[in-house]
C-alpha positions in Angstrom: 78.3 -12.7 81.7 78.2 -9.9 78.9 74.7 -9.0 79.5 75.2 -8.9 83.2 78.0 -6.5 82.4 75.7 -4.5 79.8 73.2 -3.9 82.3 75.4 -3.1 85.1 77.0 -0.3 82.7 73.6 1.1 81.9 72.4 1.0 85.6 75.3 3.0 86.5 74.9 5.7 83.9 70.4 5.6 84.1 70.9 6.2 88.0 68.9 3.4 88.9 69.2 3.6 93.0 68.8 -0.2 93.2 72.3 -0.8 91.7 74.1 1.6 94.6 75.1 -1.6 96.6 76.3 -3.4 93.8 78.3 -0.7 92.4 79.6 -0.3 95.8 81.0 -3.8 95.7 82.4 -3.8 92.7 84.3 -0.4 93.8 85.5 -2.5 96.8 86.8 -5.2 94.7 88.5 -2.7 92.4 90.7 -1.5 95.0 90.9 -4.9 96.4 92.6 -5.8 93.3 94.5 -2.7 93.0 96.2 -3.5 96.3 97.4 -7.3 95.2 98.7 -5.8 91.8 102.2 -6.1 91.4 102.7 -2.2 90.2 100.3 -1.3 93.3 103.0 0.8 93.7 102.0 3.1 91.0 98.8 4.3 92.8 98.0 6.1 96.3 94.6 4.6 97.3 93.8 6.9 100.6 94.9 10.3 98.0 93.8 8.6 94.7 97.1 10.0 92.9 99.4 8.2 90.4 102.6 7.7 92.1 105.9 9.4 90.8 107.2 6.3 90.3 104.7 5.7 87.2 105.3 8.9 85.9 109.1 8.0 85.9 108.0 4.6 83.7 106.4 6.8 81.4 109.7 8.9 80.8 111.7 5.6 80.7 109.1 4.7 77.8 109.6 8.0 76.4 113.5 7.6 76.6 113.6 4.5 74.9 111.7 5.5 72.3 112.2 8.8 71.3 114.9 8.2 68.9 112.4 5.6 66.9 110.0 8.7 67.3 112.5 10.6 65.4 113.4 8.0 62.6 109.7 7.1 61.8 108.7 11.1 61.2 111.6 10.6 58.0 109.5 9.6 55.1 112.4 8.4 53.0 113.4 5.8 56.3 109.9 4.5 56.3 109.5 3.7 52.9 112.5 1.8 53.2 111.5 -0.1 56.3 108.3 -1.4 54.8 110.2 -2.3 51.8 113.1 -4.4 54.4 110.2 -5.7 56.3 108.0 -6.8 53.5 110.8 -8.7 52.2 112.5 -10.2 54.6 109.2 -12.6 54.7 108.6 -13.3 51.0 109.5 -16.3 49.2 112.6 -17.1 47.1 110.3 -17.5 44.0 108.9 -14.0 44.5 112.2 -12.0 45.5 113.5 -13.2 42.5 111.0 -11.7 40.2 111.6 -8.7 42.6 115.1 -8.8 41.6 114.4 -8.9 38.0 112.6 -5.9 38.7 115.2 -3.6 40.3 116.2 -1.0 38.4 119.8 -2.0 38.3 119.0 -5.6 36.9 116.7 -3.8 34.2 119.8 -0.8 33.3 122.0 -4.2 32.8 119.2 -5.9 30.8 118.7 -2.6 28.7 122.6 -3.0 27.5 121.9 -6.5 25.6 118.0 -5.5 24.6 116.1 -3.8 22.6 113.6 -1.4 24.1 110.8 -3.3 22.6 111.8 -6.5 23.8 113.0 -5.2 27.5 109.4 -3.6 27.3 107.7 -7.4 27.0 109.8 -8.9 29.6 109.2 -6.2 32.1 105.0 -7.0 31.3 105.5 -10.8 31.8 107.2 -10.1 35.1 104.7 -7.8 36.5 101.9 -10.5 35.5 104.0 -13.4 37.4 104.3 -11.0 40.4 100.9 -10.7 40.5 99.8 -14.2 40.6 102.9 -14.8 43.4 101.9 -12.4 45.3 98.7 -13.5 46.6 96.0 -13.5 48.9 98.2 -15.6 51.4 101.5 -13.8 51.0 100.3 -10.2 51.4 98.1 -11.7 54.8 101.8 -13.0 56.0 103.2 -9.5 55.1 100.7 -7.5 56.6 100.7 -9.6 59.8 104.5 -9.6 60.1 104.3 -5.2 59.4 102.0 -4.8 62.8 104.8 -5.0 64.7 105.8 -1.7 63.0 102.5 -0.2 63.1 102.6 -1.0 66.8 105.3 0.9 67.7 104.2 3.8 65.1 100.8 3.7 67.5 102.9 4.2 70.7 105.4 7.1 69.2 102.8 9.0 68.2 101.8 9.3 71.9 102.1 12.9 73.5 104.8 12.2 76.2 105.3 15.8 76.1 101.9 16.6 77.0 101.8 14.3 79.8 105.0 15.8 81.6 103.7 19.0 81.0 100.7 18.2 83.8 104.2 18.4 85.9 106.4 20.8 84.6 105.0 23.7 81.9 108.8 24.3 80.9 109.8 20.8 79.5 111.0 20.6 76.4 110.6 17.8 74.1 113.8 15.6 73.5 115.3 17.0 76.5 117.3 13.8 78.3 120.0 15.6 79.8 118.3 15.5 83.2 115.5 13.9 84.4 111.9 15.9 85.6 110.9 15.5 89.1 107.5 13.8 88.8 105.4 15.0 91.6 101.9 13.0 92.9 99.3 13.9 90.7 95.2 13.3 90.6 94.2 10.3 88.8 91.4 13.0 87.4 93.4 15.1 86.3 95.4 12.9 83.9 92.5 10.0 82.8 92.1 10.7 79.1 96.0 10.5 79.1 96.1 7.2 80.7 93.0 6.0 78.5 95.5 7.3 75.3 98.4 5.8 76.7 96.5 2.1 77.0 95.1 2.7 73.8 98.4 3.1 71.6 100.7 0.6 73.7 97.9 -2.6 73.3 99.0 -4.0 70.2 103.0 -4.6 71.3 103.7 -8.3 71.8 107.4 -9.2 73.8 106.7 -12.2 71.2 107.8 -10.9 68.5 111.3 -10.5 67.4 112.1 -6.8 68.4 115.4 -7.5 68.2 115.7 -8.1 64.5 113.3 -5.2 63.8 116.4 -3.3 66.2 118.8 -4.5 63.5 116.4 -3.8 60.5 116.3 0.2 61.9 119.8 0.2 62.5 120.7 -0.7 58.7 118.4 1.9 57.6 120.0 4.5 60.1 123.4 3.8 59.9 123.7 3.6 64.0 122.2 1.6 67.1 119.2 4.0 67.9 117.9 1.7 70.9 119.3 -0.6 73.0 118.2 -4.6 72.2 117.7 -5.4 76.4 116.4 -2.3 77.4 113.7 -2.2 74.3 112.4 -5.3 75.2 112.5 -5.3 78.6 110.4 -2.3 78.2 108.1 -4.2 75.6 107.5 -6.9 78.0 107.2 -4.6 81.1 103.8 -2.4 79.2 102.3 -6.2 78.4 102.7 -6.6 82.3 100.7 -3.7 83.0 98.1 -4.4 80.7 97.4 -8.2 82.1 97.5 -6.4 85.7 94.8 -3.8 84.6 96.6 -1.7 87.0 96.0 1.3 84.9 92.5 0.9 84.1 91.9 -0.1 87.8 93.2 3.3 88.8 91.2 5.3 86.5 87.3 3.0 87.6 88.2 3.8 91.4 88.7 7.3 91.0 86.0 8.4 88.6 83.9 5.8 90.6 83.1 3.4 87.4 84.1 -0.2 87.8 83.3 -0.6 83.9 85.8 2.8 82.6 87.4 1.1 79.3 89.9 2.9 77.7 89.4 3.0 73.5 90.7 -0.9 72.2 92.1 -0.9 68.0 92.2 -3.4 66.0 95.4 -3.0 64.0 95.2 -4.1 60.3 97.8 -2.8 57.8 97.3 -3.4 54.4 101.2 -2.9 53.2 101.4 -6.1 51.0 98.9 -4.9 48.7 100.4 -1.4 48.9 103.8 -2.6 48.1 102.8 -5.0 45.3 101.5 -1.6 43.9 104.6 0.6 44.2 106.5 -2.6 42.6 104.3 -2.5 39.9 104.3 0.9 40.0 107.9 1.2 39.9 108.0 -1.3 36.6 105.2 0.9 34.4 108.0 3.9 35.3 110.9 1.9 33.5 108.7 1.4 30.6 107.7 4.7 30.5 111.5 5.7 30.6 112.3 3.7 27.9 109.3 4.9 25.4 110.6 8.0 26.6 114.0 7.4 25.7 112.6 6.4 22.2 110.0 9.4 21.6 113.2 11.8 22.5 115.4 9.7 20.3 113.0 10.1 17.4 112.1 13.7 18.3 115.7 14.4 17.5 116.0 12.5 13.8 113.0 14.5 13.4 114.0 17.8 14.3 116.8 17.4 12.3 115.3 16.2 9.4 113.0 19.3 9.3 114.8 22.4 10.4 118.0 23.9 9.4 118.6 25.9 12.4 119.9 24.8 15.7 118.2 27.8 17.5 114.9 26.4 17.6 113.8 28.8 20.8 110.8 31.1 20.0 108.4 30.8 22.8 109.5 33.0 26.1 106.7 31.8 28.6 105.3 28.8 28.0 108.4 26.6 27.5 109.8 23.4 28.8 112.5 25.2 31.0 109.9 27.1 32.7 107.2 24.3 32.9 109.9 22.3 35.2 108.9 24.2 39.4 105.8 23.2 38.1 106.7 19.2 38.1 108.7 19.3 40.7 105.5 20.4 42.8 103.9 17.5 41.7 101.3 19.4 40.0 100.3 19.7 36.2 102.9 21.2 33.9 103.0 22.4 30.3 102.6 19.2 28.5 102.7 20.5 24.9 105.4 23.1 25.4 107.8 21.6 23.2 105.4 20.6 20.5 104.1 24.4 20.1 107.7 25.9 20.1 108.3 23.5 17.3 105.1 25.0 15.6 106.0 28.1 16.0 109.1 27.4 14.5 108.0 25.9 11.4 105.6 28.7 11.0 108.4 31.1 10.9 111.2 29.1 8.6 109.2 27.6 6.4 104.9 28.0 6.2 105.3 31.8 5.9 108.5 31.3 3.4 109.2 28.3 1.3 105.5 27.0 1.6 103.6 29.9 0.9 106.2 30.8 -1.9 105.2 27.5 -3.3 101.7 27.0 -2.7 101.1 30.9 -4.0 102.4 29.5 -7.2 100.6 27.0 -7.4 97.2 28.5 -6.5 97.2 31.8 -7.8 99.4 30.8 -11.4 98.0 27.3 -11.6 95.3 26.1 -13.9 93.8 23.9 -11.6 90.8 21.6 -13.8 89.3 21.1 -9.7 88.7 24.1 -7.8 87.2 22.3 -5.1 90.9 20.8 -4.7 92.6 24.3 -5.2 90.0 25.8 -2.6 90.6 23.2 -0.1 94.4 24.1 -0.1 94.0 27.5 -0.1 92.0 27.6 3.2 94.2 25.0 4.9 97.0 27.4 4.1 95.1 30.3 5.4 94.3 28.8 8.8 98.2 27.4 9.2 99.3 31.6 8.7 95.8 32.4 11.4 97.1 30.0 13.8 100.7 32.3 14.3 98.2 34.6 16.7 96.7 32.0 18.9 100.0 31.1 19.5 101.1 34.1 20.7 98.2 35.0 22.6 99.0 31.7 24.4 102.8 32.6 25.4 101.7 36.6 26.4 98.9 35.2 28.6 101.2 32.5 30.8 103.7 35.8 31.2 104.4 37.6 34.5 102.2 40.4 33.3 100.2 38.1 31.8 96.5 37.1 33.3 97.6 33.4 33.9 101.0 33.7 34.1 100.9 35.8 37.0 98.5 33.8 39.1 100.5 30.9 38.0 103.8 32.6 39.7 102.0 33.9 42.7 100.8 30.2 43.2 103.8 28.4 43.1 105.3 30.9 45.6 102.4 30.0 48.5 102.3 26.2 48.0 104.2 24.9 50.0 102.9 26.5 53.2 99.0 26.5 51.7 98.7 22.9 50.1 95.4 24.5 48.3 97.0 26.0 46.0 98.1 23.1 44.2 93.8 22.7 42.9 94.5 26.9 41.3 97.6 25.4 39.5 96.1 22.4 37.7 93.1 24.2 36.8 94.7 27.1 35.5 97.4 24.7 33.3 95.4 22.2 32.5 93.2 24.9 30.4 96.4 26.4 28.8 97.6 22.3 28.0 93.8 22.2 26.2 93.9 25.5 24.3 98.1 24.3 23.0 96.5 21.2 22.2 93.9 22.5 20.0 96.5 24.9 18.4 98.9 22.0 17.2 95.5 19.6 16.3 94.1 22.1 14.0 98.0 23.3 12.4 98.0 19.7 12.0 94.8 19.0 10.3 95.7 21.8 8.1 99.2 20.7 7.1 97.7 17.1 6.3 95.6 18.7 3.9 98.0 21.2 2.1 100.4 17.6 2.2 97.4 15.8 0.6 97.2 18.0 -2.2 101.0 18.2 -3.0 101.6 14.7 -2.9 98.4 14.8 -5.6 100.1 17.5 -7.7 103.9 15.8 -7.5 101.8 12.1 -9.0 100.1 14.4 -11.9 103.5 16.4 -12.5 104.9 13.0 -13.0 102.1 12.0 -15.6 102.5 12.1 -19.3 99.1 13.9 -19.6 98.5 15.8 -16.5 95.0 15.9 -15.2 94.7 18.5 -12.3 96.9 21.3 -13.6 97.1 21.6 -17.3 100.1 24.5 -17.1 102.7 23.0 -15.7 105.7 24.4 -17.9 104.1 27.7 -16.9 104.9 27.0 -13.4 107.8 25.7 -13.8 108.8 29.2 -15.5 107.8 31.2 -13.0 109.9 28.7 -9.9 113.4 29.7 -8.8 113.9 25.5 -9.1 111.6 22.9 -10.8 108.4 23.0 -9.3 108.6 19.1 -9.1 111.7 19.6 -7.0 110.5 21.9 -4.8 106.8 20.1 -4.2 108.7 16.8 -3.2 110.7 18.4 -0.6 108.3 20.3 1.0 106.0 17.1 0.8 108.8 15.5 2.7 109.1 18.6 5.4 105.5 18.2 6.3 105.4 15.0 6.6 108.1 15.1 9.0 106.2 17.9 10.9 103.3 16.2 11.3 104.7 12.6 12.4 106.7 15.5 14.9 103.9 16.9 16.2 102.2 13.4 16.7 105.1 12.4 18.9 104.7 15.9 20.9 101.0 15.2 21.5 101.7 11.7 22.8 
């Protein structure tokens, strides 16, 4: 039976003369059957027009659906009627791993737990939910979400194209009267009957449209289709798809008895999508809480080192002004914080109370290693350089500035040119390398210049020094004891540097 149909299709199409009597027949029996149909009614056989009375089903479609039209182009209602749909048909077992999930059931945990244990918990869970949610499950879930994809398929049709073939003036969403649907040409409207069979197919009166009403309801706060008159609808486009009466009308008029309009096979893949926002939506909270700890330790830290609360000296590149950036979803100034705190400690205490120090030792020291003397010296040499890249870095991301203006122009044009999202990454992702680099190398430096005075404060200490053989000297020639003053600053850097490793996280 295929192959007879195969062959009759490329007969029909190659020309082949001998095939003009069977065509014929086949014509015949098309509007044979189009005369038993029950919505004969729907098409003039002698003029070969749709009737207005199919045009005025169409707009009762359209009525009926337009306000789910509405709801589904609202991103934020979606999302939550996959979420509702997904599970409403998933097992106890798995909802309540869900449930352990949920942010508020994790905020309550966090009360009674330690970050690192809440941290472990959350891990488990996402591993059970894993092995719950299996093959099986997300094949019921994506089967019971083609309902919604169904309906998604036949709101996306262009009802206000179609009326347009009538009336040039009608505006979409317009209900308060109804257009006069004039006969119309079959040929003039075929690939919008072939669309319209296309994206009303996969709708099923079978299914309970009623609760997936009531599902769309909770989400909207109000009754945005009637329960009868949706349905009765539902079941009234799977009538005209068993009668073929639409197909039947488009073969006799463009004289094919084997038209077929374009036939989908829906298949949504939600459950596996969902599982992954879940998941998703789990690595967040542990994120938030190691960010909750990284700040909480940035702050002993910050005040372990500095003495001043004004800790602002970077104008451009700065947290406050990194944030339009984030909230575009595109890259931001990761290391913002971490080179204001540089540049900081530069200022208050490398090009003051360090150098002070470390020009005592170096320059009035006996050292019995110069390798060790010369080795301090340069670190402290490149920690006073590195105040220049630092502000060649803020001056550049300026509004004057090379990057910083491209950066401001880019920000202005995305959202009407989604393109310029690619200029914005590239051109912070370079800045967020070159800061990088900056703290790395300050930080490399301070761990050597830290090396060495933790090595001079364990000879001070010794009965017979062995690296600096005048100590007293030094200590003559310090406002405080040099011992004193080498232990604290020991301590600052340290700080600075487990600082900076937190920054760079």
């Amino acid at each position: 039976m295929a192959e007879d149909l195969m062959d009759k299709v490329f007969s029909f199409f190659s020309g082949d003369g001998s095939m003009t009597d069977e065509k014929q027949n086949m014509l015949k029996q098309t509007a044979k059957e189009l005369g038993q149909s029950k919505y004969s009614r729907f098409f003039k056989l002698r003029s070969e027009e749709v009737d207005p009375s199919f045009s005025s089903f169409l707009f009762f479609v359209y009525k009926t659906i337009y306000p789910l039209k509405v709801f589904m182009q609202d991103q934020k209602k979606m999302a939550m009627l996959r979420h509702m749909v997904v599970e409403a048909c998933i097992d106890e077992k798995i909802l309540e791993t869900v449930n352990r999930l949920s942010t508020a059931a994790l905020d309550t945990q966090a009360k009674t737990t330690s970050g690192e244990d809440l941290i472990g918990a959350i891990q488990k869970d996402v591993e059970k939910l894993k092995n719950q949610f299996d093959i099986g499950q997300t094949t019921i879930v994506d089967n019971q979400y083609e309902m919604v994809s169904a309906i998604e398929q036949l709101v996306s049709y262009n009802f206000s194209g179609f009326f347009k073939k009538f009336d040039s003036h009608f505006v979409d969403g317009s209900f308060a009267i109804e257009p006069k649907f004039p006969a119309i040409k079959v040929i003039l409207i075929v690939d919008q009957i072939g669309d319209f069979l296309t994206v009303s197919q996969a709708l099923k009166p079978e299914d309970d449209w009623v609760d997936f009403l009531n599902v769309v309801k909770k989400i909207d706060g109000r009754e945005i289709a009637m329960p009868d008159q949706f349905c009765q609808m539902i079941s009234m486009l799977r009538e005209i798809h068993t009668s073929k009466i639409l197909e039947l009308m488009v073969q006799y008029t463009v004289r094919n008895p084997v038209w077929q309009w374009k036939h989908l096979n829906l298949h949504e893949a939600i459950g596996e999508s969902w599982l992954s926002a879940k998941i998703a939506e789990a690595n967040a909270y542990i994120l938030k809480i190691n960010t909750a700890k990284k700040n909480s330790q940035i702050n002993a830290l910050t005040k372990e080192i500095f003495e001043s609360a004004d800790l602002v000296r970077l104008e451009n590149y700065t947290v406050h002004l990194s944030e339009p950036y984030r909230r575009k979803n595109v890259d931001y100034f990761l290391y913002a914080e971490g080179l204001n705190y540089l540049k900081a400690f530069l200022d208050d205490y490398v090009e003051k109370e360090i150098k002070e120090l470390c020009d005592i030792l170096l320059i009035r020291g006996q050292w019995t290693n110069n390798t060790m003397a010369r080795e301090m010296s340069e670190a402290m040499h490149a920690l006073q350089e590195s105040q220049k890249p630092i502000l060649d870095l803020d001056t550049v991301m300026s509004e004057d500035g090379a990057d910083g203006g491209r950066l401001r122009a880019s920000l202005l044009r995305i959202d009407r040119d989604s393109t310029q999202a690619r200029t914005i990454n590239s051109i912070i992702s370079k800045v967020n390398d070159d800061a990088k680099d900056i703290i790395t190398d300050a930080a490399q430096s301070l761990i050597v210049v830290g090396k060495h005075l933790k090595n001079l404060i364990d000879d001070k200490q010794k009965k017979h020094p062995e690296l600096m053989v005048n100590w007293k000297e030094l200590d003559l020639a310090s406002k405080e004891p040099i011992v004193q003053r080498m232990v604290g600053n020991f301590k600052r850097i340290n700080y600075f540097i487990q600082l900076m490793h937190l920054c760079t996280m």
